[in-house]
C-alpha positions as CSV (number, residue, x, y, z in Angstrom):
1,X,21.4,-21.7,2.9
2,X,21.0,-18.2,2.4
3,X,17.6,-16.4,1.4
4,X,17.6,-12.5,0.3
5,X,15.0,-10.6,0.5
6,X,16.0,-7.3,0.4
7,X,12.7,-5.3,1.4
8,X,11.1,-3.6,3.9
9,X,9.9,-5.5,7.2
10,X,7.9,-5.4,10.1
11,X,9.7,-4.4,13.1
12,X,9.8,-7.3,14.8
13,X,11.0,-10.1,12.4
14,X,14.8,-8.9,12.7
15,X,14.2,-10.1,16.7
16,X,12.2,-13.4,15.3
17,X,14.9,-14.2,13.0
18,X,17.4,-14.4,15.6
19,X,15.4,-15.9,18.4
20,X,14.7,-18.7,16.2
21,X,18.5,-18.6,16.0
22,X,19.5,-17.7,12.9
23,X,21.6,-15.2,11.6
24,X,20.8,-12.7,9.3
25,X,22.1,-9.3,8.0
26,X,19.9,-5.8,7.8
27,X,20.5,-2.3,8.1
28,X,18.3,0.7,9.0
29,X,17.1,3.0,6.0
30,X,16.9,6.7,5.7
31,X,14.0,8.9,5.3
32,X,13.9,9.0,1.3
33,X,14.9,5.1,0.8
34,X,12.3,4.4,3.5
35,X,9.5,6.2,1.7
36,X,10.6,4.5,-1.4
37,X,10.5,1.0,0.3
38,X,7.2,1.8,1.8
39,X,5.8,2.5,-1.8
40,X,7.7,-1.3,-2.7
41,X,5.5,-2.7,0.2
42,X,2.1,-1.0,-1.2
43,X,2.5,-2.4,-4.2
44,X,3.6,-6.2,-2.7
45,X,1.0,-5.8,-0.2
46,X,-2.1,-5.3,-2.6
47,X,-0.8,-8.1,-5.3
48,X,-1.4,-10.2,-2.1
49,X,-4.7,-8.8,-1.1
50,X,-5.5,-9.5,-5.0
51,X,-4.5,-13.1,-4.5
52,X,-6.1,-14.0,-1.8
53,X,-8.9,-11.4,-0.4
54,X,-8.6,-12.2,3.4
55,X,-9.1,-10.3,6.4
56,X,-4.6,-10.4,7.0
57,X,-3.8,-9.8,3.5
58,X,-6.4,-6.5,3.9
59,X,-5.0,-6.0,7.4
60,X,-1.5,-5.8,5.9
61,X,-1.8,-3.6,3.3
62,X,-4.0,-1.4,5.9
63,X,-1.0,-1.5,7.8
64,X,1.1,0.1,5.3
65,X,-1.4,2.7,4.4
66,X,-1.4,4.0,7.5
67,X,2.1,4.1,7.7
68,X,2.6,6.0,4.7
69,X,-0.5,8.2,6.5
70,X,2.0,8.7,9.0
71,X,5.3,9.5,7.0
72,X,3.2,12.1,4.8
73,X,1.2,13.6,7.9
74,X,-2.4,12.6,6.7
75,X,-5.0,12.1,9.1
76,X,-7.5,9.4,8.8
77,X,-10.1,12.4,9.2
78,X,-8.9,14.0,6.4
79,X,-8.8,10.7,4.4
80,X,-12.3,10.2,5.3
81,X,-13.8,13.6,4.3
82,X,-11.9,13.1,0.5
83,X,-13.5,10.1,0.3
84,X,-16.9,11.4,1.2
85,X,-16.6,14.3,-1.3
86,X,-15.3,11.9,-3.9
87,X,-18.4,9.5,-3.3
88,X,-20.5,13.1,-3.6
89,X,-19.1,13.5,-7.0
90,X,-18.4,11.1,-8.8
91,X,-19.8,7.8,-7.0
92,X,-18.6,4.5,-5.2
93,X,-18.4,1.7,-6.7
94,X,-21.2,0.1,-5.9
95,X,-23.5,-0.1,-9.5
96,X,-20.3,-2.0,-10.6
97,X,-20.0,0.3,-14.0
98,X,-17.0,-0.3,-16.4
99,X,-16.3,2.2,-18.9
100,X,-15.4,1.2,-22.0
101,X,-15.1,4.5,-24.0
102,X,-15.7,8.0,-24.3
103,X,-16.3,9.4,-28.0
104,X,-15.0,13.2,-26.8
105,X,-16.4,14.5,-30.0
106,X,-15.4,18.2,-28.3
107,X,-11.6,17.5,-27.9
108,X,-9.6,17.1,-31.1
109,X,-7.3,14.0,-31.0
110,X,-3.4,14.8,-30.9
């Protein structure tokens, strides 16, 4: 039986796969379609942190953050410090505040 996938993996499943002896077909992306498949794994990666909150589902999606760090040369430093201005500004998330509405009675409605 044959499964498809068709998404990014870890680079050592291809070398599972086989070892376990099965057969399977892959190829190796290029720059752009490997961004775009790292931005696919973000998105699959959270939806799983969402469903289950552990410490691998956060470990995975960590794991993909700092891989997209390291496509888009962003330090962790510099992640850090926005993060620290960010909290100066406008807050964590801490007091657990949902907005509901702004009545902007400066801004005219379009």
């Amino acid at each position: 039986m044959i499964f498809y996938y068709n998404k990014l993996v870890r680079d050592k499943v291809i070398e599972n796969i086989k070892k376990k002896g099965h057969k399977c077909e892959y190829r190796k992306l290029n720059e752009d379609e490997y961004k775009k498949e790292l931005d696919k794994k973000l998105l699959e990666e959270a939806s799983e942190v969402i469903e289950a909150h552990s410490a691998e589902e956060i470990g995975d999606l960590m794991k993909v953050v700092q891989t997209i760090m390291r496509e888009y040369n962003i330090s962790f430093d510099e992640v850090k410090e926005i993060m620290k201005l960010k909290d100066n500004k406008n807050g964590a998330f801490d007091e657990r505040l949902f907005l509901i509405s702004v009545d902007e009675k400066d801004k005219e409605r379009e």
